[in-house]
N, C-alpha and C positions, 0 to 999 in steps of 0.2 A: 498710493504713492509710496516709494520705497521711505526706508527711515533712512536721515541722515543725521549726522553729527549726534551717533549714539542714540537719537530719540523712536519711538515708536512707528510703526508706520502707518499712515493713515489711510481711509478713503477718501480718493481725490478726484475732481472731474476739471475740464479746460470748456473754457466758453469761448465757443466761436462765432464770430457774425461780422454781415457785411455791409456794408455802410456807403449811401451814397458820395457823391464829391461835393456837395452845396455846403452849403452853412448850414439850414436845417438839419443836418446831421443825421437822415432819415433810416432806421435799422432796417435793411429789406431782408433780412434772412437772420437765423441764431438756431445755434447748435450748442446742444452740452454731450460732451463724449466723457469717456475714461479719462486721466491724465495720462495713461501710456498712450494715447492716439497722439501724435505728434502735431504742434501748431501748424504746420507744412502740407498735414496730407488730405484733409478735407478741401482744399482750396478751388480744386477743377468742377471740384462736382458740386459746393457749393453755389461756383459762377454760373454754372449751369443750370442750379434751377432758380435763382435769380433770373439768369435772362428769359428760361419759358414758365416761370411763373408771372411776371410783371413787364413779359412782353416789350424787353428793352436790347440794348445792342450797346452797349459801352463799348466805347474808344481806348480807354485803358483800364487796366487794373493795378492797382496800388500796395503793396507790402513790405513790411522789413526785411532786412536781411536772412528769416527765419525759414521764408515762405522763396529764398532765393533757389530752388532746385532746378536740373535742369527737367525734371518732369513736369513741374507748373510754368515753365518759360517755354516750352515744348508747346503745353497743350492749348498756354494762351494765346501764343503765335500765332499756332495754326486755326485759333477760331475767328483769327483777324484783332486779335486784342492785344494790342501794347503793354506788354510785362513790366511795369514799372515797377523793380524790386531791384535790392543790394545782389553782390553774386558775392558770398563768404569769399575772403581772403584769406589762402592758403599758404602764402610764400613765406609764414612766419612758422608752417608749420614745424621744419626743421631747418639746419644749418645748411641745408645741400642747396645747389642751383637751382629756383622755384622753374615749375614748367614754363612761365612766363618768360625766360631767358630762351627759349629754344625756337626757331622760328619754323614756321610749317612752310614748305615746298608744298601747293598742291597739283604742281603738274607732275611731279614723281610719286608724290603721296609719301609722304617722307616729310621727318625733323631732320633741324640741323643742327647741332650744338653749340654753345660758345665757341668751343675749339675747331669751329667748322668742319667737323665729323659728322657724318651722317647716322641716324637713327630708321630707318628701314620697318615700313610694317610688319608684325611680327605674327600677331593673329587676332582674331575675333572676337570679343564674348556676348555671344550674345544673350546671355543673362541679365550680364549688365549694361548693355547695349553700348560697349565700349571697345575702342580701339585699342590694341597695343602694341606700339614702337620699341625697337631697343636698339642700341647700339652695335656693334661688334666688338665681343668681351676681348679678343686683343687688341684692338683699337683703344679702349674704353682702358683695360688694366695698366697698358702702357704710358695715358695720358698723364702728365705731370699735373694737371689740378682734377685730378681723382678722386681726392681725399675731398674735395670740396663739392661733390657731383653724386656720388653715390656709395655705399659701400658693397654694392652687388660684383660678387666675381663673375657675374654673365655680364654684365652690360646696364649702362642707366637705363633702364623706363620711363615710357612717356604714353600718358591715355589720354584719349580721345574720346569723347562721346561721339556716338553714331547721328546727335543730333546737335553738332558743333555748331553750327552757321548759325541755329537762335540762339544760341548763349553768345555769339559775336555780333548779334542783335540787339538785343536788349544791353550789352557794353557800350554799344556805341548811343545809346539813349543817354546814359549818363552824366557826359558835360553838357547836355541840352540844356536851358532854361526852362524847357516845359515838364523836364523831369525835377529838377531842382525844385521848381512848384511847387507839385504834385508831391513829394517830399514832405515838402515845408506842411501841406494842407494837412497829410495825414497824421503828420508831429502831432498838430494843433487841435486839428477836428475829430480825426479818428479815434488814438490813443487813450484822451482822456476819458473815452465811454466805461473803459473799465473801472476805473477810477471811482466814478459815478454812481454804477452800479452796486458794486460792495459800498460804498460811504452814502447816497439816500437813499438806494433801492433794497437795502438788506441783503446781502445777495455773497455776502462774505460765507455767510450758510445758506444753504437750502435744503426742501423737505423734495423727498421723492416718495411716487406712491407707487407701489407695486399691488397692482389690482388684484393678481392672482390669491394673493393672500392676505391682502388687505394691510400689509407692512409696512410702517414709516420708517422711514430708514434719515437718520440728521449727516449731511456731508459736507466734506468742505467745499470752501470755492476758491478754485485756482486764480 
């Protein structure tokens, strides 16, 4: 793990594991990666060998905001599995009009702006498997609340992901009762395993053995 606030840096690993919905609390899977492997990105392939190791078919799936991507609400969509996860909030990212003010046209395929100015497909990426809209930069430079929309002299931007429809999925789960729940369950039942694990199971360290050389190696626990 990198050093912060001046101090050393250390070896760090993240624990990952997944956890049925009952009270039992029952762990069906656990992973320890790197700290650099992100909480987020084991998550497909975890549910996946959960489901064909124990032979099971969940209804949902459950995570914080961490695990809110649209490539885990993508991939659980599409296995028939309800993505119950937060989708980060970004409208605070800065001062400008959050994308959420722009409404999408899909029979033109086109944004429209507060100013009800159109945003027009612009092109492709499919790297990132996103869309991108823009304005027209005389329409856009001339607009009197400009200064509140963008500082681009071409024109505001506006992306799309190439798999929008489930991130407008898994939104509209959210004032459910049955997401609120499923929430609440994993506050209670889920979360505190970690807790647990460092405070009765030791777990705040642990030893790894590296067989090749027969090296113990003492590391932290995330």
């Amino acid at each position: 793990m990198p050093a912060t606030k001046g101090g050393a840096a250390v070896l760090g690993y993240r624990d990952h594991y997944v956890v049925d919905g009952g009270k039992a609390r029952i762990i069906l899977s656990a992973l320890v990666t790197p700290a650099s492997i992100m909480d987020n990105t084991p998550m497909l392939d975890l549910t996946d060998w959960v489901c064909e190791r124990w032979k099971i078919k969940p209804q949902i799936a459950v995570g914080d905001s961490k695990y809110g991507t649209v490539k885990n609400m993508t991939g659980l969509e599409q296995a028939g599995i309800k993505a119950y996860v937060p989708i980060p909030d970004l409208r605070k990212r800065n001062a400008f009009y959050p994308a959420e003010d722009f409404h999408y046209d899909p029979e033109h395929n086109q944004y429209i702006c507060p100013q009800s100015h159109p945003l027009p497909l612009l092109s492709r990426r499919k790297s990132e498997e996103m869309y991108v809209y823009r304005a027209d930069k005389k329409l856009c430079n001339a607009c009197p609340v400009k200064s509140e929309c963008t500082k681009s002299k071409s024109g505001r931007h506006i992306f799309r992901s190439f798999h929008q429809e489930y991130v407008e999925t898994v939104k509209a789960y959210h004032p459910t009762p049955e997401y609120q729940k499923a929430m609440s369950k994993r506050a209670f039942w889920g979360e505190p395993l970690f807790g647990e694990a460092k405070d009765f199971h030791r777990l705040r360290r642990f030893r790894l053995l590296f067989s090749s050389s027969s090296l113990h190696s003492l590391s932290s626990f995330d």
